[in-house]
DRENNUNU-165022 format. One record per residue (C-alpha): x, y, z. Coordinates in pm, 1 decimal. Last residue first. Layout:
<nodes>
NODE;east;north;up
NODE;X;Y;Z
...
</nodes>
This chain:
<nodes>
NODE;east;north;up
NODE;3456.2;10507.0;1766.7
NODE;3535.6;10277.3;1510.0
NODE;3570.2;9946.6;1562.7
NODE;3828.5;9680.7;1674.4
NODE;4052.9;10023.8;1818.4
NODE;4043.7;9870.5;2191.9
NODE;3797.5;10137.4;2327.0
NODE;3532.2;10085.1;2071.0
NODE;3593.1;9692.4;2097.8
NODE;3570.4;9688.2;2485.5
NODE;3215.5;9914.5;2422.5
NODE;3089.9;9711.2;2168.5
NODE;3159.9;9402.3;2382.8
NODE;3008.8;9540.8;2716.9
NODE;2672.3;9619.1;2469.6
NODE;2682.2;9228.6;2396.1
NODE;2730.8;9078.3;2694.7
NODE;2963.9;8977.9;2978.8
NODE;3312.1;9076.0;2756.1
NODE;3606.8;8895.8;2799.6
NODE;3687.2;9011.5;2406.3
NODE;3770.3;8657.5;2325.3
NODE;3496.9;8495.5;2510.4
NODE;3220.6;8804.5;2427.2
NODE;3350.7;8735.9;2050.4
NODE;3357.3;8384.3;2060.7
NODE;2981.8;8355.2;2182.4
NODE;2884.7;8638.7;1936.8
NODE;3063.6;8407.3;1627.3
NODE;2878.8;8125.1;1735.4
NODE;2553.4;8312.0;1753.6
NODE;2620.1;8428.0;1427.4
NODE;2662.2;8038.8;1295.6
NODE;2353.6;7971.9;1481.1
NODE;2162.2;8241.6;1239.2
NODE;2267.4;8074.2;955.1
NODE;2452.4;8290.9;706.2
NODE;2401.3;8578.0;411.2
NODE;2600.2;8826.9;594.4
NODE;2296.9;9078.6;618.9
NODE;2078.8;8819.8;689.9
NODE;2232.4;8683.5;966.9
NODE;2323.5;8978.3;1139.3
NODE;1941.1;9003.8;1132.6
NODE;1862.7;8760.3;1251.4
NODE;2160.4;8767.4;1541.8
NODE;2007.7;9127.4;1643.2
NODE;2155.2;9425.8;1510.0
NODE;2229.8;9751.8;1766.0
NODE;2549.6;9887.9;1530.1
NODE;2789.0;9675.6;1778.9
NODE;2662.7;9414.6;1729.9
NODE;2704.0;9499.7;1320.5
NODE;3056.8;9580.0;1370.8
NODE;3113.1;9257.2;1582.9
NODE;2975.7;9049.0;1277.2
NODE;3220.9;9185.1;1071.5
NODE;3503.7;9127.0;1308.7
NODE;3435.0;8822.9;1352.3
NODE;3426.7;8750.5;998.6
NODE;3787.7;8906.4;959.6
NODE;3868.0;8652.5;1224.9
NODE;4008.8;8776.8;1559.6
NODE;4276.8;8784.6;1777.4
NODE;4237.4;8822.0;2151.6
NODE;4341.8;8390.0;2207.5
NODE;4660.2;8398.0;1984.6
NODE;4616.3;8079.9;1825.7
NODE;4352.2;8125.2;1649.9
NODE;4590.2;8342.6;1395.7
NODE;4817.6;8029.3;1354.7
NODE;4479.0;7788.9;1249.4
NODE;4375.0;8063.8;994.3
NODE;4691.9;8083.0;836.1
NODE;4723.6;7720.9;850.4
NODE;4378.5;7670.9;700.9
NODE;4432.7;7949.4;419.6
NODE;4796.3;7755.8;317.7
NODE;4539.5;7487.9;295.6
NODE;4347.5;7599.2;46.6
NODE;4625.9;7669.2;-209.3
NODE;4760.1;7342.6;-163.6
NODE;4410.3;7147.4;-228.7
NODE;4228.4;6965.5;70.0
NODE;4155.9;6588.2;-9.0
NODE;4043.6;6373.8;279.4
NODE;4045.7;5992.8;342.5
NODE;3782.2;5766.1;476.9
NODE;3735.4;5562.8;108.0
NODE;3443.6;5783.7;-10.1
NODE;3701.4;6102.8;131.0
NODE;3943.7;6014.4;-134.9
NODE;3756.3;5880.1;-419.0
NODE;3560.9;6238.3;-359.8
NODE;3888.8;6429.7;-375.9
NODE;4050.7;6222.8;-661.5
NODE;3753.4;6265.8;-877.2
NODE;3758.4;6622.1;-806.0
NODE;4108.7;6722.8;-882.6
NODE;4068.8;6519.6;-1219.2
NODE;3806.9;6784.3;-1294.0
NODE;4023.5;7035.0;-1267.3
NODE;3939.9;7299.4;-1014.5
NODE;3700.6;7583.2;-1121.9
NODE;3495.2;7580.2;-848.9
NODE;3716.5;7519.2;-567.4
NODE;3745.7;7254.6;-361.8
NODE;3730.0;7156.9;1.1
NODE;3727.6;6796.2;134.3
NODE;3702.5;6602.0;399.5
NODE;3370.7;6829.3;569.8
NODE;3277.1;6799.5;903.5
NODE;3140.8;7103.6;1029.7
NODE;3458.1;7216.9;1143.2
NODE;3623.8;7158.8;815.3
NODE;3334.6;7388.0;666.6
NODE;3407.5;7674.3;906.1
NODE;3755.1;7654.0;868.7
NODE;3712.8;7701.2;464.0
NODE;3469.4;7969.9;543.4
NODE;3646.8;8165.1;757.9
NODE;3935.0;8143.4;559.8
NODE;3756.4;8335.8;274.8
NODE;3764.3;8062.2;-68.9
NODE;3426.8;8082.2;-180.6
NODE;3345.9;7977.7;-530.5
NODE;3241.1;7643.1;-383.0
NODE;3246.7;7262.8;-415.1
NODE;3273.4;7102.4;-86.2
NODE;3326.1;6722.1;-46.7
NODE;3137.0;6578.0;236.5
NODE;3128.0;6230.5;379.6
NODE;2873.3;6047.3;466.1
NODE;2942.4;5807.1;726.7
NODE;2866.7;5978.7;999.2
NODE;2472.7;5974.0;907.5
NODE;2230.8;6240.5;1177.1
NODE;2547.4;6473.1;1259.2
NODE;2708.2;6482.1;933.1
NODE;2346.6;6553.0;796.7
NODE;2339.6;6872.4;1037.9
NODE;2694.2;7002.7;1017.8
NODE;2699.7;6941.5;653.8
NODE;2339.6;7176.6;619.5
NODE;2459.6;7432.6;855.7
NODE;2832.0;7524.0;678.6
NODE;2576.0;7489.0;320.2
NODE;2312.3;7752.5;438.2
NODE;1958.2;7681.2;487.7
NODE;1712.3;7785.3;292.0
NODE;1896.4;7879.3;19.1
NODE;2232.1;7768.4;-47.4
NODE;2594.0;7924.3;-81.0
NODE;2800.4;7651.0;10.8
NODE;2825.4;7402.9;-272.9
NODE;2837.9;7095.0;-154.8
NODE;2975.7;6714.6;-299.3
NODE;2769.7;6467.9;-67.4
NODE;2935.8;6110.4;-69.8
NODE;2888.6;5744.5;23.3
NODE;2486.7;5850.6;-45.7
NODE;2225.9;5759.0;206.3
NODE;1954.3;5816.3;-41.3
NODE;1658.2;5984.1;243.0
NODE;1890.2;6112.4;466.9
NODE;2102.0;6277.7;226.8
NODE;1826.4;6412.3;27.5
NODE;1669.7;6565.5;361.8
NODE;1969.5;6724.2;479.3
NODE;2094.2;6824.7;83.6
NODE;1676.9;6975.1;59.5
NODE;1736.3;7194.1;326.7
NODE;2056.9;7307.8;209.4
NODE;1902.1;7425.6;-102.2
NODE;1912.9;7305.6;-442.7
NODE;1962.7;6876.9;-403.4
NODE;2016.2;6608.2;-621.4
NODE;2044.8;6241.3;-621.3
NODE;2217.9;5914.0;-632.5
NODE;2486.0;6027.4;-942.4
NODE;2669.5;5774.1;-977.3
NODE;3008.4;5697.0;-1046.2
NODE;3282.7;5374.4;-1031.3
NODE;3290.4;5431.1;-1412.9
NODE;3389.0;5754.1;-1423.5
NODE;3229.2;5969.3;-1741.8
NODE;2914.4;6027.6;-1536.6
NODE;3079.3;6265.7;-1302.2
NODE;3140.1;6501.6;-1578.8
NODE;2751.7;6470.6;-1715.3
NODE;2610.3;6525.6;-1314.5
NODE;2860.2;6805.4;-1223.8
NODE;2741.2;6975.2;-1555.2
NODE;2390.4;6943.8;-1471.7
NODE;2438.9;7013.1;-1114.7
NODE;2584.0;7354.9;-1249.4
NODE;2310.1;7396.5;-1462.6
NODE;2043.2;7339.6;-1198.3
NODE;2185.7;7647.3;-1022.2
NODE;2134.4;7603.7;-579.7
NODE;2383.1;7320.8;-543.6
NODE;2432.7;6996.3;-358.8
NODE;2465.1;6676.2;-595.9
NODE;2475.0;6312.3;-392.1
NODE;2698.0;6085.8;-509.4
NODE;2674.7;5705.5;-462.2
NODE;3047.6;5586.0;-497.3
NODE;3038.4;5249.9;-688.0
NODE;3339.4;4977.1;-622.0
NODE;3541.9;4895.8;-903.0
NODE;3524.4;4523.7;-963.8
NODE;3786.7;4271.8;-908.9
NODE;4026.1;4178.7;-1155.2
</nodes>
């Protein structure tokens, strides 16, 4: 019989306890182990560059640097680690966001632990594992992309605070995410909104009906 091959994991999370738990549930598998741990998103990119674990299970709310960010940047410096988020979030925006980034999988907090041992023996071996009631929030988000002037409940947050003088920073700060991810969001709002800048956006979305008057 040949022998189970070990997935390295590397734990991403900002409460010790929870990467305690993680750590004790993951160390009933046999084909298990727990490379490392992280508690921001800083410390995930430099963790993950540093172990070179097979997989990186995420939490999304992190200091420093914010979990979306921190898959985008260690999926960009090692393809081959693959990313399993673990969150309490479950917004659409979110879920896309993390996809995007280059996440395989996308669990819950909360989801049986059998559900995560399938999902990160899944994307260690180039799969992905994305729950039902996540991905009837991918579709819906995918289907409302698809009409080019429609736009994301985040999108329309951040427009409301463009549109109340903010700068990105500070739009960041307020919504608790990177600063490039609100520059994202501005760059598909001026696209979707066929706006030049931001001021011309506030105005289209004033007159439009996107925000009040």
């Amino acid at each position: 019989m040949a022998a189970l091959k070990t997935i390295r994991i590397l734990l991403a999370d900002d409460h010790p306890v929870v990467r305690d738990g993680l750590a004790a549930m993951l160390g009933t598998q046999p084909d298990f182990q727990v490379a490392g741990e992280a508690g921001t998103g800083a410390e995930a990119v430099a963790e993950a560059a540093r172990l070179r674990p097979d997989v990186v299970l995420m939490d999304l709310e992190m200091p420093s640097l914010d979990g979306i960010e921190a898959i985008r940047r260690l999926r960009a410096a090692d393809p081959a680690i693959q990313v399993v988020v673990l969150t309490a979030f479950d917004t659409d925006e979110r879920i896309l966001g993390a996809l995007q980034a280059g996440a395989q999988g996308y669990l819950l907090k909360g989801a049986p632990r059998a559900e995560i041992f399938a999902a990160i023996r899944a994307v260690s071996a180039g799969g992905a594992l994305i729950p039902p009631v996540v991905a009837s929030k991918l579709l819906r988000q995918v289907r409302a992309a698809e009409s080019p002037d429609a736009l994301t409940s985040r999108e329309r947050e951040v427009l409301g605070l463009v549109a109340a003088g903010l700068a990105n920073r500070e739009i960041a700060a307020r919504l608790s995410i990177s600063e490039r991810t609100v520059k994202f969001h501005v760059s598909s709002l001026l696209s979707k909104l066929g706006a030049k800048n931001r001021t011309q956006a506030a105005r289209l979305a004033r007159e439009r009906g996107l925000i009040p008057s």
